[in-house]
MARRO-966058 format. One record per atom (N, C-alpha, C): residue in one letter; x, y, z. Coordinates in steps of 0.1 Angstrom, whole numbers, padded with zeros to 4 digits, always signed. Layout:
// MARRO-966058
AXYZ
...
This chain:
// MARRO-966058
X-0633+0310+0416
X-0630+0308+0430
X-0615+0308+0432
X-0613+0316+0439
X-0595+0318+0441
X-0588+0304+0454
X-0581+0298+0449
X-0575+0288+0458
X-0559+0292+0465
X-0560+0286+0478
X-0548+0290+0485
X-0535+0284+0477
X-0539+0274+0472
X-0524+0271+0464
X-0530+0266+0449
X-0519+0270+0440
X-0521+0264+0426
X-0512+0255+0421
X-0511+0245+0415
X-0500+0240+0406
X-0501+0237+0392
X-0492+0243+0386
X-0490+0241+0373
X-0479+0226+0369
X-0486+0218+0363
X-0477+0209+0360
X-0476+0210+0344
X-0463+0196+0340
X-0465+0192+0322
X-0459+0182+0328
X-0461+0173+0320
X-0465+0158+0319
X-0461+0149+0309
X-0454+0142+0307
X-0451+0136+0293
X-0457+0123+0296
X-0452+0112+0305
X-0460+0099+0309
X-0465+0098+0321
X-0468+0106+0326
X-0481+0106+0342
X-0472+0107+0353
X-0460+0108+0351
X-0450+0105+0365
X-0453+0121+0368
X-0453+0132+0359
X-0449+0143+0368
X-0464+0150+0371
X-0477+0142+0365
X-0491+0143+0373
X-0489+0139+0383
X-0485+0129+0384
X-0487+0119+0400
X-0481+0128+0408
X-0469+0134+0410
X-0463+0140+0418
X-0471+0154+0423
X-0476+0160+0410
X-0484+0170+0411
X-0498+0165+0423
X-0504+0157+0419
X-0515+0151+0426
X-0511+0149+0442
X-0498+0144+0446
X-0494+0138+0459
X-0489+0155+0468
X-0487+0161+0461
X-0482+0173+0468
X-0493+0182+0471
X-0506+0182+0458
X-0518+0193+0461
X-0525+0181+0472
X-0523+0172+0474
X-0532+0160+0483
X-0525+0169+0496
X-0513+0170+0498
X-0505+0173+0512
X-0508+0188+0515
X-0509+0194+0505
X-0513+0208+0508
X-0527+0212+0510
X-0534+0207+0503
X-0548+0208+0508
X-0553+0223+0501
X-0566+0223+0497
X-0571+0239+0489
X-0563+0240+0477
X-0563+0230+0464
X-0551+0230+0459
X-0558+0230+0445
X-0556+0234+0431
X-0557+0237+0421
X-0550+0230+0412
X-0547+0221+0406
X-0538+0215+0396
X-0544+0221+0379
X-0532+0225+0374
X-0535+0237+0362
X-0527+0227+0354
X-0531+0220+0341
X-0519+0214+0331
X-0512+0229+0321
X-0499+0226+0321
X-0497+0238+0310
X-0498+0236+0298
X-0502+0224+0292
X-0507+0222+0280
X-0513+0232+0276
X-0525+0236+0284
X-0536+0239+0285
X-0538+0255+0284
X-0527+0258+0288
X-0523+0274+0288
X-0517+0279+0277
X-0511+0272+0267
X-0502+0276+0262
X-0505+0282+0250
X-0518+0291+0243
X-0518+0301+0240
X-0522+0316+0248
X-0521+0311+0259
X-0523+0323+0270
X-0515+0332+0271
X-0515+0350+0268
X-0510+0356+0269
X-0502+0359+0278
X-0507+0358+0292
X-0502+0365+0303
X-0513+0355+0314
X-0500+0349+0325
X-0509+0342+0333
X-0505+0350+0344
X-0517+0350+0355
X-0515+0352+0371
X-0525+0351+0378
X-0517+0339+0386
X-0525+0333+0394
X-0531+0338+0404
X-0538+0339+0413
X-0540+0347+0423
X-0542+0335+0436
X-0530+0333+0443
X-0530+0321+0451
X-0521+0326+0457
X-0517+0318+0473
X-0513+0320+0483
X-0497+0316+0476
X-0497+0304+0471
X-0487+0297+0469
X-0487+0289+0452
X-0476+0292+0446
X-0477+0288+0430
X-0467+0274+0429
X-0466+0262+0424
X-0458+0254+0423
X-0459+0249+0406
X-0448+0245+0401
X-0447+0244+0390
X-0441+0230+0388
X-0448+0217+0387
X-0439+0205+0385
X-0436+0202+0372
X-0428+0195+0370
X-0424+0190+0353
X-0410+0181+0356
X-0412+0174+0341
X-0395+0165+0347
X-0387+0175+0342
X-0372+0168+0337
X-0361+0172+0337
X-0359+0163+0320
X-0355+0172+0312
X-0353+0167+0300
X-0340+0176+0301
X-0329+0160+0296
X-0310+0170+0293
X-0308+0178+0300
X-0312+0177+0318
X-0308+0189+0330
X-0313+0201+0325
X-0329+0197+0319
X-0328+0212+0319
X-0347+0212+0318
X-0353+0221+0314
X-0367+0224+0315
X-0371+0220+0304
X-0380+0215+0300
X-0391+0211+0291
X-0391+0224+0281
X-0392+0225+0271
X-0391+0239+0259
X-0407+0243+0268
X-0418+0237+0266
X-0432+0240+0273
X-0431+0250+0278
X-0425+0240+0293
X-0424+0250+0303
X-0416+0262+0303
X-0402+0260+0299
X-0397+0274+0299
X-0407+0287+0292
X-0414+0284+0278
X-0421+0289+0274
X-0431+0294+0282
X-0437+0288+0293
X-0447+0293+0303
X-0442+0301+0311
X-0432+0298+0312
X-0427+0307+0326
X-0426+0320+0318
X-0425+0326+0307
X-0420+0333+0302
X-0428+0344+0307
X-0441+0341+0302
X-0453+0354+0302
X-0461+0350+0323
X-0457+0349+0323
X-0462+0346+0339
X-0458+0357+0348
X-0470+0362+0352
X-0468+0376+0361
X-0460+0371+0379
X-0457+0385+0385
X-0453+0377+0394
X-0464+0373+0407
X-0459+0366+0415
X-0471+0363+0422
X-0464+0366+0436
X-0480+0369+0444
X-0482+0371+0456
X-0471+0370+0468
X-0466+0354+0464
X-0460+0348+0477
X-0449+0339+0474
X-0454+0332+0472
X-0438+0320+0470
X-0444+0310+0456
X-0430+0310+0449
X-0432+0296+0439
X-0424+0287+0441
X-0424+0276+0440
X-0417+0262+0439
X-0415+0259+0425
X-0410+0249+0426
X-0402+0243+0411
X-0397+0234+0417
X-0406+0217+0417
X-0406+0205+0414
X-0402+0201+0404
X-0385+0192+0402
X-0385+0190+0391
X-0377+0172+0392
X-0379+0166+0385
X-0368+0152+0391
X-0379+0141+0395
X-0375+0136+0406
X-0382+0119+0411
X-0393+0122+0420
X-0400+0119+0421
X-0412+0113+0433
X-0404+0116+0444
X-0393+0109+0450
X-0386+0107+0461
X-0381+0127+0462
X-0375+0131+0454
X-0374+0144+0455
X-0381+0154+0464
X-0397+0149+0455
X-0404+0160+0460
X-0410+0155+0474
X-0407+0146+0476
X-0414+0141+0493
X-0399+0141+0503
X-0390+0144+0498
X-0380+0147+0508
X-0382+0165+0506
X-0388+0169+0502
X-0386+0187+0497
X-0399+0187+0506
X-0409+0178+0507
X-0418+0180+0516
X-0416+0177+0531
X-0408+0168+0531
X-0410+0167+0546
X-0398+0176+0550
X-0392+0181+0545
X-0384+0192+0551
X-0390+0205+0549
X-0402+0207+0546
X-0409+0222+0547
X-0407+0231+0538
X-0398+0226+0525
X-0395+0238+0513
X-0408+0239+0506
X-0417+0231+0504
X-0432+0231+0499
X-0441+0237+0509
X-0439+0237+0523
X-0453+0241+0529
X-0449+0258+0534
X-0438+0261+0529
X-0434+0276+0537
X-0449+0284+0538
């Protein structure tokens, strides 16, 4: 079943699930994908309206994980995000419309 929006999160202590959870709750039709879970997958693509990618910030910079996922990831449809930082972040990124474009 193909969903209007997907998000890929990674997770170290639940802060960057929760965020993931609070954003597919606002978007509604929403898919939460861990990339744990992906990560002998050759080639991902999603087939969704809208792709979002949360994770923290390790040394200003991306998780090894994730960069490694982004790697083989086809391009997608429409728009991606990239959630990265505090709770507070992503709900000022929401209420200013960069998440619901």
């Amino acid at each position: 079943m193909n969903m209007k929006n997907v998000i890929y999160y990674f997770t170290g202590t639940g802060n960057s699930l929760a965020v993931a959870k609070k954003i597919a709750a606002a978007l509604g039709e929403c898919e939460l994908v861990p990339i744990a879970s992906l990560r002998d997958t050759p080639a991902i693509a999603p087939d969704a309206e809208r792709v979002g990618i949360v994770c923290p910030v390790y040394f200003l910079g991306l998780p090894l994980m994730v960069a490694e996922f982004a790697g083989p990831v086809r391009p997608f449809k429409r728009r991606v995000y990239l959630c990265r930082g505090h709770l507070w972040e992503a709900a000022a990124n929401q209420r200013s419309g960069s998440l619901t474009g």
